[in-house]
N, C-alpha and C positions, 0 to 999 in steps of 0.2 A: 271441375277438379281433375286431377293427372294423379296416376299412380303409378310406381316406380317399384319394381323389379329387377334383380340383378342375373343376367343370362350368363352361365358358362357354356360353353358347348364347341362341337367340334365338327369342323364340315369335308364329309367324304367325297369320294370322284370315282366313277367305274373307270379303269385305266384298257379295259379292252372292248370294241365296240360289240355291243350284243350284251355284254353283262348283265346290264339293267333289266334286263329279260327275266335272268334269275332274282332280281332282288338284293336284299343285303344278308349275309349270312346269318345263322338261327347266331344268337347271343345265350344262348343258357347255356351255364356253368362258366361264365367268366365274371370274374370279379365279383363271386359273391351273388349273381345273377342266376334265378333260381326260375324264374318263368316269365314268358314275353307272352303280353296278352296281346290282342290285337285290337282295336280301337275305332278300327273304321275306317275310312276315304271322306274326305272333304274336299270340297272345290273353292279354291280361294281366288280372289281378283283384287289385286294390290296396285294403284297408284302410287311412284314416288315422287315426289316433290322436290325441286329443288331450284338453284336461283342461273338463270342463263348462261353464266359461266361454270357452272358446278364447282361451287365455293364450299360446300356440306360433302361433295363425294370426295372430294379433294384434301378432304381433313378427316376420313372415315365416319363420316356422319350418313345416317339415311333417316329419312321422313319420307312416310306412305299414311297411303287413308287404304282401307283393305277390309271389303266385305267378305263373307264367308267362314264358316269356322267359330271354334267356342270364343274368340275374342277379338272380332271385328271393332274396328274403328281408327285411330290417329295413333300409330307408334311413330316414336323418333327414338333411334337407337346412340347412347351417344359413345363409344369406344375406353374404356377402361385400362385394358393388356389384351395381348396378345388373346386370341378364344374368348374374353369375356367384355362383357356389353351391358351397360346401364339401360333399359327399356322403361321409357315415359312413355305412359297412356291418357287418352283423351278417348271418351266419347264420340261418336260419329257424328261431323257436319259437312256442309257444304265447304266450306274453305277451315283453314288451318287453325285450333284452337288456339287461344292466347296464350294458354300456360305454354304448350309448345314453342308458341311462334317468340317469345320472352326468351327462349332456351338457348335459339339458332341468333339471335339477335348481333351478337359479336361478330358474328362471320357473316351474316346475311345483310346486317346494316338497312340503307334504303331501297336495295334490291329487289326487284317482284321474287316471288318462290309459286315455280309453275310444275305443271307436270311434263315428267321427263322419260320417263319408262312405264309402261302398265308390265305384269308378269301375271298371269295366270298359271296357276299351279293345282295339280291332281295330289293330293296329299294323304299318304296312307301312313296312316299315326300307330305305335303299338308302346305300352308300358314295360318298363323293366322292374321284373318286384323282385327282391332281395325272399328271404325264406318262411319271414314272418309275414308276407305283403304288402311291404313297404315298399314305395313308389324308392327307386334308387335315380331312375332319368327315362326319359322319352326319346324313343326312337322313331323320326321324319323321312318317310322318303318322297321325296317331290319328283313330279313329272313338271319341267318347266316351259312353260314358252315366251319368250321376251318379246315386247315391240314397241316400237319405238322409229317415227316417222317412217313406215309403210317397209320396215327393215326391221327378219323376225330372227330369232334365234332360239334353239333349243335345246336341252342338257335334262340329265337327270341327275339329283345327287340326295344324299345321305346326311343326315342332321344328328346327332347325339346332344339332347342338354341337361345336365345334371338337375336333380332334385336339387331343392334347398335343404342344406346340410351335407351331402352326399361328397364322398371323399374324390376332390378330382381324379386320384389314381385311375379311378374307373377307365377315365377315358384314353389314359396310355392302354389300358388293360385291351381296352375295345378295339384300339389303333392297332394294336397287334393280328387281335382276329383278321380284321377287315382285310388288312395287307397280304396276312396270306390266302386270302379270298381272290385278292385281285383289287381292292380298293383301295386308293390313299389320301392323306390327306388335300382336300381342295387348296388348288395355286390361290385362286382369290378367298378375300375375308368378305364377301358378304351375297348375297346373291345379286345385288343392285349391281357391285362393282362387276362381277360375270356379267351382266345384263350390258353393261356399257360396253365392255372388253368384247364382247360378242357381235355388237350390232354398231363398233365401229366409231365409240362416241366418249373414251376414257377422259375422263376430267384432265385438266393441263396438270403438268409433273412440276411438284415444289420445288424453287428455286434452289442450288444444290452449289456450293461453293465449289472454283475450281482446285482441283490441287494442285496444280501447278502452278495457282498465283501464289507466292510467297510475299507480297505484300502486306503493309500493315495495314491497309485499306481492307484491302480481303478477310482479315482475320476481324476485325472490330466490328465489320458490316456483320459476317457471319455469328459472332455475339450478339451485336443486335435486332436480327433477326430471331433467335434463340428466345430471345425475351422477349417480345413481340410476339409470338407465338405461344409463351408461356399465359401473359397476359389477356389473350384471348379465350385459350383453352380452359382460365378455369371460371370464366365468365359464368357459365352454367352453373359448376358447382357453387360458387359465390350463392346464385338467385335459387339452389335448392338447398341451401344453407350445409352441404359437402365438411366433413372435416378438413382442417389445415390451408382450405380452397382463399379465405381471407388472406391467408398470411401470405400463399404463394403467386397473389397476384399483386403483395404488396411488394413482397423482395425483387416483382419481376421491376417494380415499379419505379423503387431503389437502385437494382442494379442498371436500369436506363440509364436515367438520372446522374450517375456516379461516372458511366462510360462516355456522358456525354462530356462532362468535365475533365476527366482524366484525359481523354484524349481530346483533345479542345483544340491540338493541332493537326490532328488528323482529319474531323469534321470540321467544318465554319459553324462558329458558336452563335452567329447571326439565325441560323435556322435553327440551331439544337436547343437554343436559353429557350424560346415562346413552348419550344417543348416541354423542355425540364420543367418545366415552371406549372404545365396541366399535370403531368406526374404527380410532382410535389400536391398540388389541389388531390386528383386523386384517390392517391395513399393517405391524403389525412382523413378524407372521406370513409375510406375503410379499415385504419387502422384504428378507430374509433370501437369498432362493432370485435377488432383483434383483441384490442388492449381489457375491453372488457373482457370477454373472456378468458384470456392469460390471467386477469387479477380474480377472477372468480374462484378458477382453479388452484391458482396458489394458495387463497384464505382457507379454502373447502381443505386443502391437505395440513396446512397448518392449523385449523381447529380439529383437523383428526388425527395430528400429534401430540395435541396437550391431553394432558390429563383429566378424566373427567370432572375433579376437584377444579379443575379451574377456569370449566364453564360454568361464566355466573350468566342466567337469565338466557333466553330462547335465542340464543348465535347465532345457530342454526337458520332458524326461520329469519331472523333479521339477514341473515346473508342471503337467504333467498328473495326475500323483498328489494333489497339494496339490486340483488342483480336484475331482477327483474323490470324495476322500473327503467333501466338503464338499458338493458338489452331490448327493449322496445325501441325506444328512441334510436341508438345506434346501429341496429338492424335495418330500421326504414331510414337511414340517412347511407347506407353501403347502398344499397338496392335504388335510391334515391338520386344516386352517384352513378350507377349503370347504365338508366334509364336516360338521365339528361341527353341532350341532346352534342355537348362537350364532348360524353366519352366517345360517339362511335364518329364525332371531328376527328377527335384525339387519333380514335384507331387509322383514321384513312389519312394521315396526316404522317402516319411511323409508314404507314402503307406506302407512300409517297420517296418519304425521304428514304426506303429502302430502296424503292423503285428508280429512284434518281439521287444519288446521295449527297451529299455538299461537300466532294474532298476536297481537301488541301494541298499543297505540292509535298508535303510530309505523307501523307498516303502511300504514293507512289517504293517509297526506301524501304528496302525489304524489313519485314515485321522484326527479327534479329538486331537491327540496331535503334528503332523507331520505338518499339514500344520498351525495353528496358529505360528508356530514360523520361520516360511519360508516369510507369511505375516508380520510377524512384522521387518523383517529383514529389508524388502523391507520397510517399514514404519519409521524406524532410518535412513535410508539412506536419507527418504525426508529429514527427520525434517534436517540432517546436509547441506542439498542444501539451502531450502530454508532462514537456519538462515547466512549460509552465504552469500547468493545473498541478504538480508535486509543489512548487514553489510557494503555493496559495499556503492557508493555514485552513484547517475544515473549516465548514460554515456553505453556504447560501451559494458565494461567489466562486467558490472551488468545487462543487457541484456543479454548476454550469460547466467549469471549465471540463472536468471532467466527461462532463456529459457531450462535450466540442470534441474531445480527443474521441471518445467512444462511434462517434459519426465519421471520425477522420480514420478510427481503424477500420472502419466497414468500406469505407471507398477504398482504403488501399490491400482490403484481403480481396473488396471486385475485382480492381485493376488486376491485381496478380491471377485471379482465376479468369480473367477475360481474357488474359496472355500464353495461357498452359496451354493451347494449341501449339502457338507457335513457341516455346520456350521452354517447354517440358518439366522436368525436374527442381531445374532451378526457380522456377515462376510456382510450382508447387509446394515448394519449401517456404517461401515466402507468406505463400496464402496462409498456409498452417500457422504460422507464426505470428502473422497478422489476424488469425483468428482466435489466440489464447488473448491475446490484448483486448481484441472485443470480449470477449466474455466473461475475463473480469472486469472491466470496466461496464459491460450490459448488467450484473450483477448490482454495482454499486447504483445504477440510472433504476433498473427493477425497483430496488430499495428507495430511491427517492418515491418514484409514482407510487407505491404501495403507501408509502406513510400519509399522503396525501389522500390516499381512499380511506387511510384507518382515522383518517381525520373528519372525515366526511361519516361515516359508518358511527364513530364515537356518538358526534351530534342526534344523529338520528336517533340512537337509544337512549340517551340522555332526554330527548325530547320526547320520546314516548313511554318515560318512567323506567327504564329499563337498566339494568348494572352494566357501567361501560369496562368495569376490570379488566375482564379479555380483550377489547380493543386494544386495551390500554399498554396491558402485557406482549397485545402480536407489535405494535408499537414500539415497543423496546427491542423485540427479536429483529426486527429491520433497523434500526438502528444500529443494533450488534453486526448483522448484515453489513451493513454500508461500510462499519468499523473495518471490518475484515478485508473488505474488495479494498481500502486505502492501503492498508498493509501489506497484501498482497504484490498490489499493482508493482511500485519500484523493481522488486524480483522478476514478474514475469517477462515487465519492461525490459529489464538488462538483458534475460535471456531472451526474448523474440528479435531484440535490436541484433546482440551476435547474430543469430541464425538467418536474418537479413542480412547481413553485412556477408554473409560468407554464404550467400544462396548464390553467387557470381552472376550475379544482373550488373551490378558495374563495377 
């Protein structure tokens, strides 16, 4: 088993040589900071882990196995923001636990993960208690020594990490003292990255767009790269079940998918379609385990709109069954999707096509006249969905069609936010505009899929003797729903079409 903690903290540096001598200044009376006990000295010896090209330091990841101290064993830290760090725990073994080695899997792929660094550190720990006793953070001072292939290095520095709960202010509060001590804040985020930077061995520096290519090539690569990087990063949260971590690896998924087409003449769609096409696989794979629960949450607020008169028979619980069985299934079919052997093809395959990309002679034309007519390509195709999905009369077949337009406004709000690099204003006006037409038109698609779970939902209580009223009733409110998004639409349509037509793309 792994157990997971959330780290804030803040890492100090003696700016004059000798400091360390004295320590780090007394803390009491700042920030509420009423007595610093002292704790003791521990001796710790930290192994990090990592894969021979330093693929984990590279992306601010660290894995160590680290005897010594109240909480020896496998951390991998995995980077949140700025000062704060997700900490996965494992139990101490000889080689790297599963739940961890599951974690780094995106970025480590078929790669060995060896060790890279040991650091040994003298560590003298003291409590910060607030007035009543309350633990407010922990104050770390390490004595370090790095080594790493017969090449040593050494530093002392100053750790602050907040309690849980503990109001970060603290730690401006503390950044203050320290500074005028003579300490400030540490250049590097981790002591691994110091340990590298020290003994001569920093991870290679992520590929970094030039600015001075104005190319359209340069601009669409740098987007997808972006995403590529999106798609990776929340791999983890995906397999530790992360809020929002589903969605944003499906949009990353989408927005591929959407740039590969859109610009179809900037890449060879010879190499881009066998892509699009694992995307497409995928996101169905994990939009599966989204959709549920976007429809769980939706029910859960609309039975706690109605009135209690008009919950007939246990809703409640049937909605938690309905979810239930479903969210097993589509949980192990995301994580089932991870694991395959497809996805981490998938990843070294974007790996690849970044690495060498497949342009066209359109690449080459500065992004200024190349990509406004890639966008607006994308932007004629809506206007002909959605005039033909008004034309329809409701029913089955104007549902689709709508739901065709609703896909076609998402590719051309991508296109236009894949161009606001190079197009600024105008390419940002567009996205906006292209994104009131997704949304009401996402409304009226919402409203299809829901009535089809309230159809699903209806049965199930009918078949266990149960009153379907309330289904029956959230039934009609999506329907009113759907009513509205059609009504709507023609208006928003007119007004997103002006604001395109006069964003001066062409």
């Amino acid at each position: 088993m792994a157990d997971t903690k959330r780290e804030i903290e803040r890492k100090f540096e003696f700016t004059k040589p000798g400091a360390e001598q004295r320590g780090a200044p007394d803390l009491t009376g700042t920030a509420g900071i009423a007595t610093v006990v002292d704790r003791g000295v521990a001796d710790l010896d930290a192994v990090y882990y990592d894969t021979p090209d330093q693929r984990l330091a590279a992306d601010g990841l660290t894995l160590r196995r680290r005897t010594g101290g109240k909480d020896a064993g496998w951390h991998l830290k995995l980077p949140v923001a700025p000062g704060t760090r997700d900490e996965v725990s494992a139990a101490l073994s000889d080689t790297v636990p599963g739940p961890l080695a599951v974690l780094v899997r995106s970025r480590v792929r078929d790669a060995p993960l060896e060790p890279q660094v040991r650091l040994l550190s003298s560590r003298r720990t003291s409590h910060l208690l607030d007035a009543g006793g309350s633990l407010l953070a922990e104050l770390s001072t390490d004595a370090v020594t790095a080594e790493r292939d017969g090449t040593t290095a050494t530093w002392t520095e100053v750790e602050v990490e907040l309690a849980d709960g503990s109001d970060p202010a603290l730690l401006d509060a503390v950044q203050k003292t320290f500074e005028k001590a003579g300490l400030k804040v540490s250049d590097a985020p981790s002591k691994l990255a110091r340990a590298l930077a020290e003994t001569g061995k920093e991870p290679p520096a992520r590929p970094a767009p030039d600015p001075a290519d104005e190319t359209a090539g340069a601009y669409v690569l740098a987007y997808l790269r972006a995403q590529v990087d999106t798609l990776v990063s929340y791999d983890p949260g995906v397999r530790r079940n992360q809020p929002d971590s589903v969605h944003q690896m499906r949009v990353a998924c989408r927005r591929l998918r959407s740039a590969f087409k859109t610009y179809r003449k900037i890449l060879d769609r010879e190499a881009t379609d066998p892509i699009g096409e694992e995307l497409r696989r995928l996101g169905e794979e994990l939009g599966a385990d989204r959709d549920r629960e976007v429809l769980h949450e939706h029910f859960r607020a609309q039975l706690a709109d109605l009135p209690h008169t008009l919950l007939a028979g246990p809703v409640h619980k049937r909605l938690r069954t309905w979810n239930s069985a479903r969210r097993t299934a589509t949980r192990r079919r995301a994580l089932a999707a991870l694991d395959h052997p497809r996805h981490l093809a998938l990843l070294d395959t974007l790996d690849a096509l970044l690495t060498d990309p497949p342009l066209l002679p359109q690449a080459a034309k500065p992004a200024a006249k190349a990509l406004p007519k890639a966008i607006l390509r994308d932007y004629r195709r809506l206007a002909t969905r959605v005039d033909h999905a008004l034309s329809l009369d409701p029913g089955q077949e104007r549902d689709h069609a709508l739901h065709d337009a609703r896909k076609g406004a998402k590719r051309a709000r991508y296109a236009a936010e894949a161009a606001e690099p190079a197009l600024g204003k105008p390419a940002r006006k567009l996205a906006k505009a292209m994104e009131a037409v997704q949304d009401v038109l996402g409304e009226h698609q919402d409203s299809v899929v829901a009535r089809t779970a309230l159809h699903d939902l209806t049965h199930q209580a009918h078949g266990a003797g149960e009153p379907s009223f309330t289904w029956g009733l959230l039934h009609g409110r999506e329907e009113a729903r759907a009513e509205r998004s059609e009504r709507d639409l023609p208006a928003v349509w007119a007004e997103a079409s002006d604001r395109a037509l006069r964003s001066a793309l062409g």
